[in-house]
C-alpha positions in Angstrom: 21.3 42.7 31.4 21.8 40.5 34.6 18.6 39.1 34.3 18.7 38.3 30.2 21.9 36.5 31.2 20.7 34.6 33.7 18.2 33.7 31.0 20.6 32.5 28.6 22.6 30.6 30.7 19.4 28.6 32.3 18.3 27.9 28.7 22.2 26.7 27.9 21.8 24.3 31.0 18.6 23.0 30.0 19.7 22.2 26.3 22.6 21.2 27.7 20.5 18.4 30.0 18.1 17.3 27.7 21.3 16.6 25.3 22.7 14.4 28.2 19.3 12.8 28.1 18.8 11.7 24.8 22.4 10.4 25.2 21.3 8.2 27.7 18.2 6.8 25.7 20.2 6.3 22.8 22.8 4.3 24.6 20.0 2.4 26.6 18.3 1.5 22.9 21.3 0.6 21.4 22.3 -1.9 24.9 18.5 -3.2 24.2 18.8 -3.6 20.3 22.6 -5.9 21.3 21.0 -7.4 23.9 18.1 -9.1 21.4 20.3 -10.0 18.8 22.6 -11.9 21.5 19.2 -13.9 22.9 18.2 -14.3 19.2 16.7 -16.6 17.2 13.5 -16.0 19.1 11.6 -18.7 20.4 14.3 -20.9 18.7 12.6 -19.7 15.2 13.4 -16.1 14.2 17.4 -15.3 13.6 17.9 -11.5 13.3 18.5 -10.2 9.8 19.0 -6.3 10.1 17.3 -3.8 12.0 14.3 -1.9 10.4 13.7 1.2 13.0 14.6 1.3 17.1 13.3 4.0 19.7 12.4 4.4 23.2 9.6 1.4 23.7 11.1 -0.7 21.4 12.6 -2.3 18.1 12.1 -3.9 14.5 14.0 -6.5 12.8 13.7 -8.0 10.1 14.2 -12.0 10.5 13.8 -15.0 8.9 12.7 -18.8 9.7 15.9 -21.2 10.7 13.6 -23.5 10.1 11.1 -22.5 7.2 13.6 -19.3 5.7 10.2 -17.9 5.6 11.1 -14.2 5.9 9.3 -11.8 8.4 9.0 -8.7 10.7 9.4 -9.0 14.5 8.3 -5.9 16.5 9.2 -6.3 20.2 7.8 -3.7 22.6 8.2 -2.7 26.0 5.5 -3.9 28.7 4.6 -1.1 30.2 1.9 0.3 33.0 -0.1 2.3 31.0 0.7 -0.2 27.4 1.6 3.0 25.0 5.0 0.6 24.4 2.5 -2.3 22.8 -0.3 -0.8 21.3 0.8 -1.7 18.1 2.1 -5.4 18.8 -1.8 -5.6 20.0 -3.5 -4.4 16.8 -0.8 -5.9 14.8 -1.6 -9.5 15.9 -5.0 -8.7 16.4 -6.5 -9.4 12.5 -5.2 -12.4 10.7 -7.1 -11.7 7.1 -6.1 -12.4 4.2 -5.7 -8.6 2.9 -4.0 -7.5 6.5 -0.3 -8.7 7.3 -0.3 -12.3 9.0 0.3 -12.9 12.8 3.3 -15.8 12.1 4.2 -15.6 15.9 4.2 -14.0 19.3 5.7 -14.3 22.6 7.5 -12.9 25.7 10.8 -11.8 26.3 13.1 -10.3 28.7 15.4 -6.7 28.3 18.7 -6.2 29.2 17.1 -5.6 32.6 15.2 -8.4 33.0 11.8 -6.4 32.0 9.4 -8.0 30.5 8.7 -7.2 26.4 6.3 -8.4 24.2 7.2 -9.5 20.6 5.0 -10.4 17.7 6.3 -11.6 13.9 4.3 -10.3 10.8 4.2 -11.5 7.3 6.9 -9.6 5.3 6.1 -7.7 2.6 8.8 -7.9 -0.6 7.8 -4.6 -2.5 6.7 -1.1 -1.5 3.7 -0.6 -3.4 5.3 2.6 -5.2 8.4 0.4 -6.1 6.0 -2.4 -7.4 3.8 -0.1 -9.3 6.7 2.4 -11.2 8.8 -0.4 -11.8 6.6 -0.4 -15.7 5.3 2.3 -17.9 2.5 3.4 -19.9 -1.2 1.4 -19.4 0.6 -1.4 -17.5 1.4 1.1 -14.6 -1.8 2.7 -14.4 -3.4 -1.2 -14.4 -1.3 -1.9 -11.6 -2.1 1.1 -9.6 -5.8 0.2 -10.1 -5.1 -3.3 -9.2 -3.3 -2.2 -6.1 -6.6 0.7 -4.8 -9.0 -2.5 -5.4 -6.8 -4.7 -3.1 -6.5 -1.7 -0.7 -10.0 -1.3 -0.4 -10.9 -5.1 0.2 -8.2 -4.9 3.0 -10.0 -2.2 4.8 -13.3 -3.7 4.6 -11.5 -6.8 6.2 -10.8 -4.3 9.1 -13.9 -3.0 9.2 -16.0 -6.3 9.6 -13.2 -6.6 12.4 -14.7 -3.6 14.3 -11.3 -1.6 13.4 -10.6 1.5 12.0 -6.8 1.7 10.6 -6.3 5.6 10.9 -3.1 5.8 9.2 -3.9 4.8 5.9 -0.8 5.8 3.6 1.6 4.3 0.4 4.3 3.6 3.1 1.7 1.5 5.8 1.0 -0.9 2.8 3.1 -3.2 0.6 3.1 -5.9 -1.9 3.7 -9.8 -0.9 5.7 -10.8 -3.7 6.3 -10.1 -7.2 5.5 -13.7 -8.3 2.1 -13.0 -6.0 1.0 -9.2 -6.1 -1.1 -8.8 -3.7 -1.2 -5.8 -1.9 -0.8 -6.2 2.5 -2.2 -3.4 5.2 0.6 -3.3 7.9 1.5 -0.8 11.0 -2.3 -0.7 13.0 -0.7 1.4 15.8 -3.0 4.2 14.9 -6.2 1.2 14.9 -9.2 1.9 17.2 -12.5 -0.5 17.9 -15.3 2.0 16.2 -17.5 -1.2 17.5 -18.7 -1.7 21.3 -18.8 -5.3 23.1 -22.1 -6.1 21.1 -21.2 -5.4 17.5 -23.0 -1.7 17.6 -21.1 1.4 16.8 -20.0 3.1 19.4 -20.8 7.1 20.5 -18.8 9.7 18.7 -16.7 11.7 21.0 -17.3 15.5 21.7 -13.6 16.0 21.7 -11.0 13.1 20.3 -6.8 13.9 19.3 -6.1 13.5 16.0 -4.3 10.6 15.2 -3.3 9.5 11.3 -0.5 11.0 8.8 -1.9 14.8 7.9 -1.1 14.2 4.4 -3.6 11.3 3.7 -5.8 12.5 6.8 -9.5 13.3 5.7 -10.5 16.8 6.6 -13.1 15.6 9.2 -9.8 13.6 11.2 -7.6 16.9 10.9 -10.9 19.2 12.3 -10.1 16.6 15.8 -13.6 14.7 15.3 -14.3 11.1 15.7 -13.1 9.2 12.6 -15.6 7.0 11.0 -15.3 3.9 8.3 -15.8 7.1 5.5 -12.7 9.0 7.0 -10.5 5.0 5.7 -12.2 5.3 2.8 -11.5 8.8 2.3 -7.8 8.2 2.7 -8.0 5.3 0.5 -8.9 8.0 -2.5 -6.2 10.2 -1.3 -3.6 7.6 -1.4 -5.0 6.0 -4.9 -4.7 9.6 -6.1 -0.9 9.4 -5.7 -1.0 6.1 -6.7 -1.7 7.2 -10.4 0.5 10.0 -9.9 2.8 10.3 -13.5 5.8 10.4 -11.5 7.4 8.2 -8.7 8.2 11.2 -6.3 5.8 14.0 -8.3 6.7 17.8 -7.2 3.1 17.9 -5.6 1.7 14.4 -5.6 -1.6 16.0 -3.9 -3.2 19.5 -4.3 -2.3 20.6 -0.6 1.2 18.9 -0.6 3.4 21.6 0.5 1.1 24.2 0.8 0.9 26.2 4.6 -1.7 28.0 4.7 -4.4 25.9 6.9 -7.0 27.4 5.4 -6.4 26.5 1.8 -5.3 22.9 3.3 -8.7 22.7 4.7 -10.7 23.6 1.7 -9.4 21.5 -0.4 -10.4 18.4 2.3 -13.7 19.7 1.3 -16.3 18.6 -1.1 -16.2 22.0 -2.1 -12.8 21.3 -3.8 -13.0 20.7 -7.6 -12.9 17.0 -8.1 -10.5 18.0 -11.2 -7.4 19.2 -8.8 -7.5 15.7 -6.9 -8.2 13.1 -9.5 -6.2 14.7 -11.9 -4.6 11.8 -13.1 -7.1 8.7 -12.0 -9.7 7.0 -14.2 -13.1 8.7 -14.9 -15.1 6.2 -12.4 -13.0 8.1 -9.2 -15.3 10.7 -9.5 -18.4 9.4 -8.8 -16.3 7.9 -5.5 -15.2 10.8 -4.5 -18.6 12.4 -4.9 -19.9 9.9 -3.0 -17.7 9.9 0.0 -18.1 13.6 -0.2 -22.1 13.2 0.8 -22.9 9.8 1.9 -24.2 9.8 5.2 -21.3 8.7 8.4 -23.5 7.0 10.4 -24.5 4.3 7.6 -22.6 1.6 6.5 -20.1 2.5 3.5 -21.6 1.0 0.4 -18.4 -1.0 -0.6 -20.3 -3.0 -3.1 -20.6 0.4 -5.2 -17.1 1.4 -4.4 -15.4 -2.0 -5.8 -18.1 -1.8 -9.0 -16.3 1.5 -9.7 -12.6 0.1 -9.3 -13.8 -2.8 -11.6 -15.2 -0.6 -14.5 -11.6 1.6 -14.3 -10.0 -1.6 -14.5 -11.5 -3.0 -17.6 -11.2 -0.1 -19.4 -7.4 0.1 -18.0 -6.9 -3.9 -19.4 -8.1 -2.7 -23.1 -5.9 0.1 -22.9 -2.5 -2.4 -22.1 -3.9 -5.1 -24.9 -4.0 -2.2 -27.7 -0.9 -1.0 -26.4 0.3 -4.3 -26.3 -1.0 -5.0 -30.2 0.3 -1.7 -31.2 4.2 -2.5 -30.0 4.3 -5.9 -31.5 3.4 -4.2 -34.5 5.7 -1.7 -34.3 8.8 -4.3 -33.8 7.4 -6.0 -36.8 7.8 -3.8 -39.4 11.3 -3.0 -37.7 12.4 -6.7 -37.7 10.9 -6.6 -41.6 13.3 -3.6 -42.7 16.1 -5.0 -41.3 15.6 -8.3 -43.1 15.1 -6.4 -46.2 18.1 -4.5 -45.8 19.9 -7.5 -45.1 19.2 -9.0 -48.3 19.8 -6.0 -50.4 23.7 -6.1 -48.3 23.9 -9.6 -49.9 23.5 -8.9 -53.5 25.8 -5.9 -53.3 28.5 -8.3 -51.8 30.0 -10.5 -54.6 27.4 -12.9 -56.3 24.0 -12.3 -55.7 22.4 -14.9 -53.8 18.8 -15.7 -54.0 17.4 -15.2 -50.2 14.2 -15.5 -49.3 12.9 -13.6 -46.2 10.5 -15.8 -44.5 8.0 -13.6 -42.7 6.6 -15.3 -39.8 2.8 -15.6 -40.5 0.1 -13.0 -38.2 -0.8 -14.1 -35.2 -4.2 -14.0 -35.9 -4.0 -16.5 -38.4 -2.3 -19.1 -36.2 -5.0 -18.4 -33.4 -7.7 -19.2 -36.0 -6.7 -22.7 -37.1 -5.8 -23.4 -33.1 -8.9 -25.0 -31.0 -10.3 -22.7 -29.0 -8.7 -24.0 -25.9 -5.1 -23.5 -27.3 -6.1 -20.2 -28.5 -6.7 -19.3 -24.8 -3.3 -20.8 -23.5 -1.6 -18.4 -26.4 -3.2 -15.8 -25.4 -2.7 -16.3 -21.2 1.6 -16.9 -22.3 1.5 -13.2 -24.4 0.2 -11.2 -22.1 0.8 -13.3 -18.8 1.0 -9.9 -16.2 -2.9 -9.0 -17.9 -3.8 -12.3 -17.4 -2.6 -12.4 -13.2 -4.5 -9.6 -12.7 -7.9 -10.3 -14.5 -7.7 -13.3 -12.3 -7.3 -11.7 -9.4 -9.5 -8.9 -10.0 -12.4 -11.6 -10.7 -11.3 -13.1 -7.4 -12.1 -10.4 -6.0 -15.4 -8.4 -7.8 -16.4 -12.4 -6.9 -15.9 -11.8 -2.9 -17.8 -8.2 -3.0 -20.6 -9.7 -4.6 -21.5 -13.0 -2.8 -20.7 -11.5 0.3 -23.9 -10.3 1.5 -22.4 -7.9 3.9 -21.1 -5.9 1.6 -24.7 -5.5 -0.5 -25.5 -2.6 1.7 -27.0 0.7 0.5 -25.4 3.8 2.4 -26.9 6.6 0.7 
C-alpha cells in the first residue's frame, strides 16, 4: 500500500511538472508571437494581419504588403543547432514554380532574446480547395474537382524535376490562388526530402526510414516505414482526388479506411488487392486505369506523367459535356417557366375589366441567333454563357499543352 502510494504521488508530481512546463512554453510563445508583432512590418514590407498557428520553434502570420497590399504568409522559425526549427522555411523557399507557393521574401530576425530566427513570406492562397470546389453543384463541381487533381498533379511533377518529394500530400497542404484565377498552389514542404543525390541520380533506398506524411493520405508502402518514392506522391494524389469527388463536403467516411482501427484492414485496402470500386467510388471512369497503374508500375522508373495527365484530360472532357447539357437543360427548364407565367399573366388581364389585346413576345432560340451571327461572334456568345467552362478549358489546354511539349514528361514507366 506504501509503495502504490508512493507511486501515485510520484506520478502526481510528474504531471504536476510537466503542467508547470508547458506553462512556461506557452508563456515563452506568446512573449515571442508580441515580440514580432512589436518589430513588425518585417523588413519594412510585411505588417502583421492575424496569426495563423504558433508553437515551440516558431510562428505564422498572415501579412500583407505596406507597400504592394499584396497579401501573404510569413513563417518565422527558430535557428537552431541541429535546424528541426527551419526545415520547413528551407523547403518552403526552396521551389519557386509556378504550381508550388511563391518565395515573395526571406530574411533574418532576432527573438525576444536576441536569438537569431529565420523568416520566409509565401504566396497566399485565397480558397481551400474544398471551399473552392463545394461552393457549386451538380457537373460544375465534379469539373472543378477534376480541374483541381490535374493542377495537383502538374504541381508535383514541378517538385519532382526539383529532386523533391512532398510527403504530405493532403486537401489541407493545397489551396486555390484566387477565385478570379483558380489555380490550385502546393504549400507546407516540411515533410519534403531530396530523392535525388548531388548529380541528378536517385539516391539508395534506405533499409530502415521513419514515416513521415499524414496516415490518412499516406500510401501503404510510406505507412509499412519504407523509402517513399515519386509513386508513393502520386499515390496520395489519387487518395486525395478520391475525396475530392467525394458527394459531400465533410462525407461520414470520405475514404474506405477512414475511421476504421483495425491495422490490418487499413493495410489491405492500401493494397492493390483492394477493389478499385470501394476507392473510386465516386471519380470518373479514367481513375481506374490510374490507379491500376500506380498499383503495378515499377518504383524505380520514372512515373509516366504523360499517361497520367492524358487520363485527367479524357475525365475532364467528358465532365465539360456533362455541365453544357446540364447547362442547355436548365435554360430550358426556366423557359418554359418564364412562358407559363407570361401566359398566366395575360389570362389575369382579360379577366380584370376590359380585355386587352397583349401579345407575349417570346424571345427567339438561341440557336437561331447564333446561326445568323459570324462565326466569330458566335464564339464570344458562347465564351459570355458559359464563362466558368470556358476558364477552365483554357486552362486545361494550358496545361495538356505543357505535358506534351515537355519532353521530360514523354517517358514510359511500365
Amino acid at each position: 500500500m506504501k509503495a502504490s502510494g508512493k507511486a501515485v504521488k510520484d506520478a502526481q508530481r510528474t504531471e504536476i511538472q510537466h503542467q508547470k512546463e508547458k506553462e512556461v512554453e506557452q508563456r515563452m510563445v506568446e512573449e515571442l508571437v508580441e515580440h514580432l508583432k512589436n518589430i513588425a512590418p518585417f523588413n519594412k514590407r510585411w505588417q502583421v494581419i492575424e496569426t495563423i498557428n504558433q508553437g515551440t520553434y516558431g510562428v505564422v502570420f498572415s501579412v500583407k504588403d505596406v507597400v504592394t497590399n499584396v497579401q501573404g504568409v510569413i513563417k518565422v522559425a527558430k535557428s537552431m543547432a541541429n535546424d528541426s526549427g527551419n526545415a520547413s522555411a528551407e523547403w518552403e523557399g526552396f521551389s519557386e514554380t509556378a504550381s508550388v507557393v511563391r518565395l515573395l521574401d526571406k530574411g533574418m530576425l532576432a527573438d525576444q532574446h536576441g536569438e537569431g530566427m529565420e523568416f520566409v513570406v509565401l504566396e497566399k492562397a485565397a480558397l481551400p480547395v474544398k471551399e473552392y470546389i463545394f461552393s457549386v453543384e451538380g457537373p460544375v463541381r465534379r469539373l472543378r474537382a477534376a480541374n483541381v487533381s490535374l493542377q495537383m498533379l502538374k504541381g508535383i511533377y514541378d517538385l519532382h524535376e526539383q529532386g523533391l518529394l512532398h510527403r504530405d500530400l493532403k486537401p489541407d497542404n493545397m489551396g486555390i490562388c484566387s477565385t478570379e484565377q483558380p489555380i490550385t498552389l502546393l504549400f507546407d514542404l516540411g515533410m519534403a526530402r531530396m530523392y535525388t543525390d548531388g548529380e541528378s541520380d536517385v539516391r539508395p533506398p534506405r533499409t530502415c526510414c521513419p514515416f513521415r506524411g499524414t496516415p490518412e493520405w499516406a500510401s501503404g508502402n510510406a505507412q509499412k516505414g519504407r523509402e517513399q518514392t515519386r509513386y508513393d506522391d502520386l499515390i496520395a494524389w489519387l487518395y486525395v482526388t478520391c475525396e475530392l469527388f467525394a458527394i459531400e463536403k465533410e462525407p461520414a467516411q470520405p475514404l474506405p479506411w477512414t475511421y476504421r482501427n483495425n491495422n490490418r484492414a487499413h493495410k489491405y485496402l492500401k493494397t492493390m488487392f483492394c477493389p478499385a470500386r470501394y476507392l473510386l467510388q465516386n471519380t470518373p471512369p479514367q481513375y481506374y486505369a490510374i490507379n491500376l497503374y500506380l498499383q503495378t508500375a515499377n518504383t524505380s522508373k520514372v512515373p509516366n506523367y504523360r499517361f497520367l495527365a492524358d487520363k485527367v484530360f479524357e475525365a475532364i472532357k467528358e465532365l465539360e459535356t456533362e455541365v453544357e447539357k446540364f447547362s442547355r437543360k436548365h435554360e430550358s427548364q426556366t423557359g418554359k417557366l418564364s412562358g407559363e407565367k407570361g401566359a398566366t399573366g395575360i389570362e389575369q388581364e382579360k379577366t380584370d375589366g376590359e380585355p386587352k389585346k397583349v401579345e407575349a413576345q417570346m424571345p427567339q432560340p438561341k440557336k437561331e441567333e447564333l446561326k445568323k451571327r459570324k462565326p466569330q461572334e458566335e464564339k464570344v456568345v458562347k465564351e459570355a454563357e458559359h464563362p466558368e467552362k470556358t476558364q477552365m478549358s483554357k486552362k486545361v489546354s494550358l496545361l495538356m499543352n505543357f505535358f506534351m511539349h515537355n519532353e521530360k514528361v514523354q517517358v514510359i514507366a511500365m
